[in-house]
C-alpha positions as CSV (number, residue, x, y, z in Angstrom):
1,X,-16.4,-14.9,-9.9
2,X,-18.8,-14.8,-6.2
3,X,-20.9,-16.6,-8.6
4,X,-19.0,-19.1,-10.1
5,X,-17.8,-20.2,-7.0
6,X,-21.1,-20.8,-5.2
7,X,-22.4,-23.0,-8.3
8,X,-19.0,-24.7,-7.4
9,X,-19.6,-25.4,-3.9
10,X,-23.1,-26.9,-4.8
11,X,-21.6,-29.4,-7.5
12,X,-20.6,-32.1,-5.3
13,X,-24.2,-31.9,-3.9
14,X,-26.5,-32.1,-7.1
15,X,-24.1,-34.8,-8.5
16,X,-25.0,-36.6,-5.4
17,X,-28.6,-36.1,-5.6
18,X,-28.4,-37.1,-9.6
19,X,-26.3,-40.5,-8.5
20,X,-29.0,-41.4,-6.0
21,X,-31.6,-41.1,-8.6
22,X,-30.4,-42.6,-11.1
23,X,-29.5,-45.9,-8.7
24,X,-33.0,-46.0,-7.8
25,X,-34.2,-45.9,-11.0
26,X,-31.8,-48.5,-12.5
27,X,-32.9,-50.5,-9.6
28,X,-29.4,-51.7,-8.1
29,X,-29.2,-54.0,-6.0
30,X,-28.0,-53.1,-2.9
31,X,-24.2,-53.6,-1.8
32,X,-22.5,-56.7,0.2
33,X,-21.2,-55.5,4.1
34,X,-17.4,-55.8,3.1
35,X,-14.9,-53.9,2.2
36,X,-13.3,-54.0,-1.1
37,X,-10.1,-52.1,-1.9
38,X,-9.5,-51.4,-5.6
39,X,-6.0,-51.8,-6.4
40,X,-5.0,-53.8,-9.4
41,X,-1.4,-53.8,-9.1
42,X,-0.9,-55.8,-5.8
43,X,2.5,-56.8,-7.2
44,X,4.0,-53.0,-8.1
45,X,6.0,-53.2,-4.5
46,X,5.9,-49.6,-3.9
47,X,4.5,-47.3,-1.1
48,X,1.3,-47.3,-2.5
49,X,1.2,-51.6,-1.9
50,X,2.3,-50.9,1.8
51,X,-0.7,-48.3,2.4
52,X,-3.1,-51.0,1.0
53,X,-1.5,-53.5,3.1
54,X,-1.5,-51.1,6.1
55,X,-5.0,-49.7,5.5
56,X,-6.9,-53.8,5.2
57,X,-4.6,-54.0,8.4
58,X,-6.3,-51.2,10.1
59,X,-9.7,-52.4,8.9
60,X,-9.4,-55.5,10.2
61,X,-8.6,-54.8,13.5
62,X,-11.3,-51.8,13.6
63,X,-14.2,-54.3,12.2
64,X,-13.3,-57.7,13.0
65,X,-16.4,-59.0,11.3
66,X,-16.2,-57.4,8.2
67,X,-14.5,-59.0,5.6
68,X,-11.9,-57.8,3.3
69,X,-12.1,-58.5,-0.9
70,X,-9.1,-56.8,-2.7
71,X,-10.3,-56.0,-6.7
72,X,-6.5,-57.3,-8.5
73,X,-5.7,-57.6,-12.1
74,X,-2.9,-59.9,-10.9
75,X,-4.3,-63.7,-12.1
76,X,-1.7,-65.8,-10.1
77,X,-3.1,-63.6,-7.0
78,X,-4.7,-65.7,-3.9
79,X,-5.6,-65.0,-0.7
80,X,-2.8,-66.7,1.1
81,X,-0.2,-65.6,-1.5
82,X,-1.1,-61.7,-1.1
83,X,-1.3,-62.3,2.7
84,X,2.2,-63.7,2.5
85,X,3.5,-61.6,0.0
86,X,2.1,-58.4,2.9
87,X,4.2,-60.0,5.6
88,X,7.3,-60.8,3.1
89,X,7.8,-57.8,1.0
90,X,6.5,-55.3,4.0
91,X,6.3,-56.9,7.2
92,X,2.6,-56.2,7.5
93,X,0.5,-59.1,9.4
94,X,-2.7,-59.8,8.4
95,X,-4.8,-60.9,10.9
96,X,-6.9,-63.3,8.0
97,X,-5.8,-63.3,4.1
98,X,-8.2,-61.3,2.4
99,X,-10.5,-62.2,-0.5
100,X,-10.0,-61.7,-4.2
101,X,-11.6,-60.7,-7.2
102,X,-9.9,-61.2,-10.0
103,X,-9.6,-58.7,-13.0
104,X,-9.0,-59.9,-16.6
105,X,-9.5,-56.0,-18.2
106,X,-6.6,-54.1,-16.9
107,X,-5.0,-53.3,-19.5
108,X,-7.4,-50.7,-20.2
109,X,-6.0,-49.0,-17.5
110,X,-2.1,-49.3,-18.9
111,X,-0.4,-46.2,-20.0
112,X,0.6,-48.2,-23.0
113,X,-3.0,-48.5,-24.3
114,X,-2.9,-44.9,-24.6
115,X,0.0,-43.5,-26.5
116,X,-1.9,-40.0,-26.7
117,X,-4.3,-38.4,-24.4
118,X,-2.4,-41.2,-21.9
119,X,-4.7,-39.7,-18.8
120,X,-8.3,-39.5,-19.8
121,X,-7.4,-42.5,-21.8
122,X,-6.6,-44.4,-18.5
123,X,-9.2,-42.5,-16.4
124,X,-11.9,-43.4,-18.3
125,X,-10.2,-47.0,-18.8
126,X,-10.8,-47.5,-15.4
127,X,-14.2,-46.9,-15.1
128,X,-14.5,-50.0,-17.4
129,X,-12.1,-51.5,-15.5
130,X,-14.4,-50.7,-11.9
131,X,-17.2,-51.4,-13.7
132,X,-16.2,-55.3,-14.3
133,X,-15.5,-55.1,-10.6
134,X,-18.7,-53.9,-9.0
135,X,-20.5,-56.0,-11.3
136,X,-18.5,-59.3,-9.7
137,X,-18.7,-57.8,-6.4
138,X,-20.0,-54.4,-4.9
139,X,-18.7,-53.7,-1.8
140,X,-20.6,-51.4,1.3
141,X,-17.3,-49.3,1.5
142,X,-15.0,-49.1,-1.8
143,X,-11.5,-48.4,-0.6
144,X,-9.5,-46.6,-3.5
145,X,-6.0,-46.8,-2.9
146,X,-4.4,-46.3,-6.4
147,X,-5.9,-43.0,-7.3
148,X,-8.6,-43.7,-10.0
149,X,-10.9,-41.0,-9.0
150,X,-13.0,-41.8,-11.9
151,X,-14.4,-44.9,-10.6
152,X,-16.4,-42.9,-7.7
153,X,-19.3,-42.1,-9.4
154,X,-19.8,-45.5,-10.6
155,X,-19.2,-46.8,-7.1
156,X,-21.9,-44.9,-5.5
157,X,-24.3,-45.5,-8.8
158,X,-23.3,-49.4,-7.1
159,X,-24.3,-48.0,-3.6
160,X,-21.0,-47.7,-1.7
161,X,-19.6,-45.5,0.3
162,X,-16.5,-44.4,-1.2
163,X,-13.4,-43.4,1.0
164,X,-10.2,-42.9,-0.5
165,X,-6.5,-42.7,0.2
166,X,-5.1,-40.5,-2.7
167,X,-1.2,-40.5,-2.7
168,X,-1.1,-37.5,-5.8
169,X,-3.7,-35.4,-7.7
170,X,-3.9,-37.0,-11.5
171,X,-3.2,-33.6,-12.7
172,X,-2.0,-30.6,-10.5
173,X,-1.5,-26.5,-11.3
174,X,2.1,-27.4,-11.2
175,X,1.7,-29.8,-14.5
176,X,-0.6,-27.2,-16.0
177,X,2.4,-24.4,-15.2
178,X,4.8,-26.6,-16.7
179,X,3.0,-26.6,-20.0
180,X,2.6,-22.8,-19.9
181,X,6.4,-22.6,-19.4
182,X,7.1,-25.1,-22.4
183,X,9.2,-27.2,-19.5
184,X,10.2,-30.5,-21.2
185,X,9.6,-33.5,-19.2
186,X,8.4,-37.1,-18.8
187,X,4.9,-36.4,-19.0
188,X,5.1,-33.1,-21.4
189,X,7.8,-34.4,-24.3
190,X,10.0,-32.1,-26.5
191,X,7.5,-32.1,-29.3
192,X,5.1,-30.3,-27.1
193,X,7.0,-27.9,-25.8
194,X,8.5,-27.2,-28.4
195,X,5.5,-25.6,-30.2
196,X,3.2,-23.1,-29.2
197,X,0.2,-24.4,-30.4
198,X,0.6,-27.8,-29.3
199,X,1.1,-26.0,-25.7
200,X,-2.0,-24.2,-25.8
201,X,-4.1,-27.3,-27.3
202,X,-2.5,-29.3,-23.9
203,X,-3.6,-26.3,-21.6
204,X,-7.3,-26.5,-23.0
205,X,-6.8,-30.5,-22.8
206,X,-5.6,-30.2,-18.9
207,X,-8.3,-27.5,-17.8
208,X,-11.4,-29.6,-19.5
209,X,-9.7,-32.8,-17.6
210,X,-8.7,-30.6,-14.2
211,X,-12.6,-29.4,-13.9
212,X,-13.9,-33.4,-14.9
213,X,-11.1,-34.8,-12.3
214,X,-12.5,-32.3,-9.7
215,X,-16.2,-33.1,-10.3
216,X,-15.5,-37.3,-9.9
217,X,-13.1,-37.1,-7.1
218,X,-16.3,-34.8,-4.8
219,X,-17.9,-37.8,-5.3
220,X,-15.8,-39.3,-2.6
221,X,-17.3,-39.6,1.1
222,X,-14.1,-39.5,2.8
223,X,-11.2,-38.5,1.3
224,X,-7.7,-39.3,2.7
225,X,-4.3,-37.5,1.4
226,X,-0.5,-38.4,2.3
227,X,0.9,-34.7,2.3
228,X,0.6,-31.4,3.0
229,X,1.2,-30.7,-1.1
230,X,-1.3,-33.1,-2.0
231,X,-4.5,-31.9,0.4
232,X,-3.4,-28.4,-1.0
233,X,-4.0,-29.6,-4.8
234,X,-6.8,-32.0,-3.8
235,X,-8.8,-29.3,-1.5
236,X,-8.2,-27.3,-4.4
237,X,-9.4,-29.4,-7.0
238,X,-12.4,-31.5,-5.5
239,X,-13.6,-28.5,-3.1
240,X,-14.9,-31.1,-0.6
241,X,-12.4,-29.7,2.5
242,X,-14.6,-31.2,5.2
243,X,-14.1,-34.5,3.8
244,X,-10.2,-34.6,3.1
245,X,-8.0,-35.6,6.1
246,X,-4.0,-35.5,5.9
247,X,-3.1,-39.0,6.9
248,X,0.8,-39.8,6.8
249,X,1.7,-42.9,4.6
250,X,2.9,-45.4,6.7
251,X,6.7,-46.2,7.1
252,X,8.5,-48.9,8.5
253,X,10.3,-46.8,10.8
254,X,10.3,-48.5,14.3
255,X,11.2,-52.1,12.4
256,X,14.1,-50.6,10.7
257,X,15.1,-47.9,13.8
258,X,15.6,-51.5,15.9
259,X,16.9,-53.5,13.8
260,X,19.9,-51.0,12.3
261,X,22.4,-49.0,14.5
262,X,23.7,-46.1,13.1
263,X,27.0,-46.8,13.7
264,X,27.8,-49.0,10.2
265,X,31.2,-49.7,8.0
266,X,32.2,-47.3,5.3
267,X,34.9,-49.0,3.5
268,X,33.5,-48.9,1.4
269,X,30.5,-45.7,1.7
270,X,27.4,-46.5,0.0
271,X,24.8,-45.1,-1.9
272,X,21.3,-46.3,-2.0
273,X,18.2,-45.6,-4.2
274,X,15.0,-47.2,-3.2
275,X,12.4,-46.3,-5.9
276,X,10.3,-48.2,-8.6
277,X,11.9,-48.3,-12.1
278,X,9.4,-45.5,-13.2
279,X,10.5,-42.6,-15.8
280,X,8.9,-39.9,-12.4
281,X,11.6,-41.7,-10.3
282,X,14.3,-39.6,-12.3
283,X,16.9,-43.0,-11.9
284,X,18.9,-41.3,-14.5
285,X,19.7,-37.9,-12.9
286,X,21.1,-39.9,-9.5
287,X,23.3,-42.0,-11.9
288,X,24.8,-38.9,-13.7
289,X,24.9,-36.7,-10.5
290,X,26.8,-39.7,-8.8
291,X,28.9,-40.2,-11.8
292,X,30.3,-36.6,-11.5
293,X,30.9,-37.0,-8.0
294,X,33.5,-39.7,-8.8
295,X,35.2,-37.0,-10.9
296,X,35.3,-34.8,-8.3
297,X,36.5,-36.9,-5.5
298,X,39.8,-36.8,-4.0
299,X,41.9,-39.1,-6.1
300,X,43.1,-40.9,-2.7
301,X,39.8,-41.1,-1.4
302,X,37.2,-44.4,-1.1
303,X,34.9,-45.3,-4.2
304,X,31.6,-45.5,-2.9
305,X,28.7,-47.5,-4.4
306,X,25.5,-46.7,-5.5
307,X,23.0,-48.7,-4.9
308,X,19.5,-49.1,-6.9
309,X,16.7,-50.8,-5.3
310,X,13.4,-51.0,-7.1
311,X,10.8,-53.2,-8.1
312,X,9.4,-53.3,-12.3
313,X,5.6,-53.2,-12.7
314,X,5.8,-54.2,-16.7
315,X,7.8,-54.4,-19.9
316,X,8.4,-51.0,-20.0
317,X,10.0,-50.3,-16.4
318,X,12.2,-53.7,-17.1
319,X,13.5,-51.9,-20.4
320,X,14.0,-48.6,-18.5
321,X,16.0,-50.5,-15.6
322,X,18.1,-52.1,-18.8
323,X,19.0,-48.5,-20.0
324,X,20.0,-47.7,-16.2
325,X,22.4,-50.9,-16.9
326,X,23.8,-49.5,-19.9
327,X,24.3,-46.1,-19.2
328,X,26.3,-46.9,-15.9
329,X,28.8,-49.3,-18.8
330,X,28.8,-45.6,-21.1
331,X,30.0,-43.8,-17.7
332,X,32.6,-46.5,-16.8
333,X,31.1,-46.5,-13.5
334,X,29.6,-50.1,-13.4
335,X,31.8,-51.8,-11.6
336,X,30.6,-48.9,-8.5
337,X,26.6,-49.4,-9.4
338,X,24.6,-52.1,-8.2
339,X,20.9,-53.1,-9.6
340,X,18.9,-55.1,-7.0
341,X,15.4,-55.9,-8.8
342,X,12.4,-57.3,-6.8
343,X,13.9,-58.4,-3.5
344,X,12.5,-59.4,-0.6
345,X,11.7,-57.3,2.7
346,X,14.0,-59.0,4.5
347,X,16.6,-58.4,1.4
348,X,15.6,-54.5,1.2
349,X,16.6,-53.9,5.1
350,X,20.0,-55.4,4.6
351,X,21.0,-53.1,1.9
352,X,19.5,-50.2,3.8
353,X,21.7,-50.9,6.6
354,X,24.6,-50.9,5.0
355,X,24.2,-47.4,3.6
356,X,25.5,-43.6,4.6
357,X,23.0,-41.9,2.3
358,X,19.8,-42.7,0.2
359,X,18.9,-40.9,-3.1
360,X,15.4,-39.4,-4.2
361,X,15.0,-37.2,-7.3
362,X,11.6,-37.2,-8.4
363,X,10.2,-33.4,-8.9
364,X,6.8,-33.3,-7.0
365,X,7.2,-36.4,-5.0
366,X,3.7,-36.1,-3.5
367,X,5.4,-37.6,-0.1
368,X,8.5,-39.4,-0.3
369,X,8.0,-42.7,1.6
370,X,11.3,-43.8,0.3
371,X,13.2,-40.7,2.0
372,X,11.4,-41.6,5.4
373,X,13.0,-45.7,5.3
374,X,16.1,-44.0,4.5
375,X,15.6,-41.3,7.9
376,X,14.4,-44.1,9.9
377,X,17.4,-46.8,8.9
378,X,19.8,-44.5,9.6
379,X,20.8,-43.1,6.0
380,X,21.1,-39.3,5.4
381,X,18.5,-38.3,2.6
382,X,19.4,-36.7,-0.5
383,X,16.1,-35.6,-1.7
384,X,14.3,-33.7,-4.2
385,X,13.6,-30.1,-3.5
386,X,10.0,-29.9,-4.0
387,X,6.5,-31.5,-2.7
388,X,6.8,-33.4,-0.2
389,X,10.1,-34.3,0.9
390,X,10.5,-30.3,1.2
391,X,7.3,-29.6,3.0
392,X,6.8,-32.4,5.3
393,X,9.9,-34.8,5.4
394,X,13.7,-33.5,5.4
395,X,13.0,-30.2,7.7
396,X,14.9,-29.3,10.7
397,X,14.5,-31.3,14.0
398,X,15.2,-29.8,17.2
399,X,17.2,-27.3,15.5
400,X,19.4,-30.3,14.1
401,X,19.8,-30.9,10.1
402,X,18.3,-34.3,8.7
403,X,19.3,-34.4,5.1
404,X,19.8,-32.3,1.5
405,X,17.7,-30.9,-0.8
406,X,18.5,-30.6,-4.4
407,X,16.9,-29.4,-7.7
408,X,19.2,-30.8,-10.2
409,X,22.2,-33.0,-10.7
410,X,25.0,-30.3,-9.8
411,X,22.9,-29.9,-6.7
412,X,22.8,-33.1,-5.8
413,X,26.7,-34.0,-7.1
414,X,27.1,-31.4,-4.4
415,X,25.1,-33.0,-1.8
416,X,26.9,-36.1,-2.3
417,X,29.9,-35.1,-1.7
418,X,29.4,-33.1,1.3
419,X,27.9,-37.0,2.6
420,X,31.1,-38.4,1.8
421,X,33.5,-36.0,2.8
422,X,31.6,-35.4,6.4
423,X,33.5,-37.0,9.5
424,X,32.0,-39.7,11.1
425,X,30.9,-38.0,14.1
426,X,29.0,-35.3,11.6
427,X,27.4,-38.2,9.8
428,X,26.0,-39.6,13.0
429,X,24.6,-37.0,14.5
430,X,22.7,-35.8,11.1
431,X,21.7,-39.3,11.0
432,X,20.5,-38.8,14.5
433,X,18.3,-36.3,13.7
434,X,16.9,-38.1,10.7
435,X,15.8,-40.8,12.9
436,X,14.2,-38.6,15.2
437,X,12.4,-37.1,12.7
438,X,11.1,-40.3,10.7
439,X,9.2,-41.1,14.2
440,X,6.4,-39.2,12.9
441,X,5.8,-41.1,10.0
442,X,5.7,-44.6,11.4
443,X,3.2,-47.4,11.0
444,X,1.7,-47.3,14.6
445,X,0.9,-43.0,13.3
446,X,-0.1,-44.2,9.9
447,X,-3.0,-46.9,12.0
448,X,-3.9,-44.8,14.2
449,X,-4.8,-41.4,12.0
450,X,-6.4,-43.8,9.2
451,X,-8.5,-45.6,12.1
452,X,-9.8,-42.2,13.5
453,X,-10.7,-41.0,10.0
454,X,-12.6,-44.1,8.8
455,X,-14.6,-44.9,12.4
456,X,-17.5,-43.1,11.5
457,X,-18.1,-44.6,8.0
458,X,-17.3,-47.9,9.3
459,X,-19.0,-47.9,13.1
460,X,-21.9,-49.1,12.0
461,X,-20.8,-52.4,10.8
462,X,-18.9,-53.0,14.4
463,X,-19.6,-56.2,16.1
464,X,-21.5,-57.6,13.0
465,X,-20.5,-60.9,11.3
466,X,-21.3,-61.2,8.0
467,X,-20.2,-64.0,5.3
468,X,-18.6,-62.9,2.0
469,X,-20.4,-63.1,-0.8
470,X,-19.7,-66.3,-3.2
471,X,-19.4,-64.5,-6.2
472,X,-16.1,-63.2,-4.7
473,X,-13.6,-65.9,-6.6
């Protein structure tokens, strides 16, 4: 075992070596001074879209001369349109709108493509996808901020210097454990589970893509992680420890602390869930869990509302949010549930306002930026009981209470109705605490932590001006 994990430790370090070879022998040319950030959703209007935002923010300001591509597979994308859509959707100010390339393959990277073997099927996808990107433009640092660790090795076969933000590990021991245990869930269906051998022949499928995932993401000069649970699995994994920083996501905390008072009407209470319409996002459980709470609720009491509040990056998520629709008409609960789809910023901060309590179910929520907004705007959380909403987020602040944790939907019928039957003075106070708390995931934490981690990559570019490259469109 000594041995097997010295040969580990030197992996990252003859890959290297073999990369830097092989780039001299194929003769590349060398890379443009910019910055490109690979992220070919720039319409999905999740955490991950604010981070990019953030991070060409923080770029920007660092190296004032450098300019900024991002690689999209969105066609009616533009320079002034993603610049307005960062101010708009996030309140993030660009100081210039940044270039694009456009991508015209990504659907190679869709889960849809791959109706088996879904992630090496969309790993190695987007290594063709990367690779129609670096040929239209190679930038000196590649900014990966949607977690395709497969694309490194191609981006320094292009000559970059790859820094990442990873918000999850593709695959984790906790997905591996799951198969082991025969646990049915959205990414391990009941046909699986069900049978022993198709377990087993998923375990040998996860371990030869674990020990491929590890050897692309050392490949990574800097790496950057949102979590305490995800730089355990990623150290873990990509065994480059020196070169993975824990760097918060950024929240809109200060912008929603201002603008919202804690104080805020409950007649009626409200619910909120702020999450994309993905099948991780667990929509249904908050739906069922709030359904029973109705049932339990003092018959003279208030009905409150539940609110859903997410964005649909295809076909599938709009079919899932229609089954959300439905199922609330089966429960005779939707006239109480409200579906707000794609709204604005402005839109988003409204609703949160107006809210005693915000809902999060996903198991393994690598962070949780959602629970944060909801801390920060003055809603008690109601969050998952794992990752990172239980390691980093809803703990104890100055011995005060910010939220509930729950594991499944009598937990969290439970939690809600604690939420509603607590007296206003209780609520406040817990609120209180919450907003405290969310102070140490703001935007202004978020800048500074991702400035200190990418100075030394990027210092050497300071103070230079340098034109982009016409073969960005």
């Amino acid at each position: 075992m000594a041995i097997l994990a010295c040969l580990l430790t030197v992996v990252p370090t003859i890959l290297g070596l073999a990369i830097r070879r092989l780039r001299i022998l194929l003769r590349f040319p060398s890379p443009h001074a910019a910055a490109g950030f690979f992220h070919p959703y720039t319409n999905d209007g999740g955490g991950g879209e604010r981070v990019l935002w953030c991070a060409v923010r923080a770029v920007q300001d660092l190296c004032p001369g450098l300019p900024c591509a991002v690689f999209t597979g969105d066609a009616d994308a533009s320079p002034d349109g993603l610049a307005a859509r960062a101010l708009d959707r996030f309140g993030v100010r660009l100081l210039r709108p940044p270039q694009v390339v456009h991508l015209n393959k990504r659907k190679w990277i869709e889960a849809s493509t791959y109706p088996h073997f879904t992630m090496i099927g969309q790993s190695l996808g987007s290594v063709y996808l990367a690779w129609e990107a670096l040929n239209k433009f190679a930038p000196q640092f590649y900014f990966d901020t949607s977690g395709y660790a497969f694309t490194y090795p191609l981006a320094r076969l292009f000559g970059c210097e790859v820094i990442c933000y990873t918000h999850y590990p593709t695959i984790s021991s906790d997905m591996v454990e799951r198969v082991k245990q025969r646990n049915s869930m959205y990414n391990n269906n009941s046909r699986i589970s069900g049978s022993i051998w198709l377990s087993r022949c998923k375990i040998l499928y996860y371990t030869i893509f674990s020990w491929l995932y590890g050897l692309v993401g050392s490949c990574a000069h800097l790496v950057m992680v949102n979590s305490s649970w995800t730089r355990s699995h990623i150290v873990n994994i990509w065994k480059i420890p020196e070169c993975t920083k824990r760097v918060y996501p950024p929240c809109d905390t200060s912008a929603l602390q201002q603008m919202l008072p804690l104080e805020r009407s409950t007649m009626p209470p409200i619910l909120i869930s702020v999450a994309q319409f993905r099948p991780e996002k667990a929509h249904g459980l908050q739906l069922e869990a709030f359904a029973l709470a109705l049932q339990r609720l003092d018959p003279d009491s208030i009905k409150p509302k539940l609110q859903f509040v997410g964005s649909c990056r295809n076909k599938e998520d709009l079919e899932r949010l229609q089954k959300l629709e439905d199922r609330s008409v089966e429960l005779r609960i939707d006239e109480l549930v409200e579906f707000h789809k794609d709204i604005s910023y402005r839109d988003l901060v409204q609703l949160l306002g107006g809210a005693i309590a915000g809902l999060h179910s996903m198991t393994d929520e690598h962070f949780g930026i959602s629970v944060v907004e909801y801390m920060a705007a003055g809603a008690i959380p109601i969050a998952h009981k794992s990752a990172g909403p239980m390691m980093d987020i809803v703990l104890e602040e100055d011995g005060h209470q910010t939220g509930f944790l729950a594991s499944d939907k009598e937990e969290f019928t439970e939690a809600i109705l604690k939420v509603l039957r607590m007296p206003e003075t209780g609520r406040q106070e817990m609120a209180a605490a919450a907003r405290k708390r969310a102070q140490r995931f703001s935007e202004k934490r978020f800048h500074e932590d991702f400035t200190d981690a990418v100075r030394p990559i990027l210092s050497a570019t300071e103070g230079r001006h340098v034109q982009m490259s016409p073969l960005i469109e």
